[in-house]
C-alpha positions, 0 to 999 in steps of 0.5 A: 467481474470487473467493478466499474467506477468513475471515481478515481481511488489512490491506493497509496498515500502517506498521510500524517501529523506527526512526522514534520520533515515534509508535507504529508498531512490530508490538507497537503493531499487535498492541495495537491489532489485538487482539480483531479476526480480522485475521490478516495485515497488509501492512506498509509503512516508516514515511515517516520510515525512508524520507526527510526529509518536512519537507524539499523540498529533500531531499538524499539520503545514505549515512546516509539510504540505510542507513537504507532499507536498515535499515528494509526488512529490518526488515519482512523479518525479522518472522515472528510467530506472532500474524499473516502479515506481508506486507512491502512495499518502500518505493522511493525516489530511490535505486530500489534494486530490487536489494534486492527479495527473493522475499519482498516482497510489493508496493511503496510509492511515497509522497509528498504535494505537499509533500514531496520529488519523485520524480525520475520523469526519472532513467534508473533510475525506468524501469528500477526500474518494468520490474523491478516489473513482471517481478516483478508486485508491486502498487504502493501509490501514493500521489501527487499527482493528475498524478503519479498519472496519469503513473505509470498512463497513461505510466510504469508501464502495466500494473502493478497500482497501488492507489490507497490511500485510495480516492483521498484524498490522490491528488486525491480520489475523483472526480477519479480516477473522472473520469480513468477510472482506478478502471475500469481493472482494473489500478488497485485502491483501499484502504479506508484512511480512506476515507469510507463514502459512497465506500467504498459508491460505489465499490462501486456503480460499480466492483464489489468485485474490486479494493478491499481493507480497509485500516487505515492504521496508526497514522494509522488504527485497525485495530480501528476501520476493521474495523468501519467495513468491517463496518458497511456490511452487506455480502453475505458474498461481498463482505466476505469479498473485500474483507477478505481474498479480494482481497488474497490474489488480488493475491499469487498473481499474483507471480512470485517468480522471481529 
């Protein structure tokens, strides 16, 4: 059943104090937000709180450990009264489940292909994703196109993964219509920067259950890609699920069990 609602979720936004190099704390959303009807947000931490980007070779640290830890229980901690904030749990090498609260609402897992790698062969990746999978959080994954196909059809089957950009930065929106993997109804896709002309595709192909507006904040506008989804002229039904009903669709299957 389609959850229909009026109020427009983002289900992605980064989000952070940390990270300085531009702005991305929940006053700079709110900012920008302003004026739309955009009443929840699914917040991520920015890649910066999470890791060195800059730097292949990356080594992990208790410095850089904290910092992870810091700033996941910063999006834990924001309870404003202008929106619902959904924060994410941004996983990296360490896979520190253990920090999964009742709270959390999805799981990021990002990297472009030229940042640090995942260590996919390490004995506690597996162990990280069964605990994903108990709890049946949706996974943001953002990866390079074989990553991608190994965490959906080997490492992580079954749980629920949105591709964030209908594809963009995860070998591009045909390459994964060509694997199959937008048909499969594990496998949902963001909005978030994505082109029109893809957005209306994908709905063409696939239907509108498993796409949701995104913004990609602060590399994308909220106010901005609102209107971009809007100006697609879509039936009510429709837009009233991809701009919300679909999301909170996705939340009502967590199990929030400890």
């Amino acid at each position: 059943m389609i959850q229909a609602t009026s109020t427009v979720i983002d289900s992605h936004a980064h989000c952070g104090v940390i990270d300085r190099s531009m702005p991305q704390s929940y006053e700079d959303y709110i900012r920008d937000a302003g004026g739309t009807n955009i009443g929840g947000v699914a917040f991520f931490s920015p890649v910066m709180e999470i890791y060195d980007r800059y730097d292949f070779h990356f080594t992990d640290s208790p410095e850089w450990r904290r910092r992870r830890q810091q700033s996941n229980a910063y999006l834990l901690s924001l309870k404003p009264k202008e929106l619902t904030v959904y924060p994410y749990f941004f996983i990296w090498n360490d896979f520190a489940v253990d920090q999964l609260k009742a709270s959390h609402c999805g799981v990021k897992w990002h990297r472009h292909d030229n940042e640090p790698v995942y260590c996919y062969d390490d004995p506690q990746c597996p162990s990280a994703i069964g605990e994903i999978r108990r709890r049946n959080l949706p996974v943001v994954l953002e990866e390079e196109f074989g990553n991608t196909l190994r965490f959906i059809r080997e490492l992580a089957v079954g749980v629920r993964v949105i591709i964030p950009h209908l594809g963009m930065l995860n070998g591009g929106f045909r390459a994964i219509a060509e694997a199959g993997l937008w048909e499969l109804d594990n496998v949902w896709g963001d909005t978030a920067l994505a082109s029109p002309t893809e957005i209306r595709e994908y709905l063409r192909r696939y239907g509108h259950r498993r796409l949701m507006f995104g913004s990609d904040f602060p590399f994308g506008s909220p106010a901005s890609e609102l209107r971009k989804v809007k100006s697609l002229g879509l039936d009510p039904e429709l837009a009233s699920a991809i701009l919300g009903g679909n999301f909170l669709r996705l939340q009502s299957n967590i199990n929030r069990e400890p």
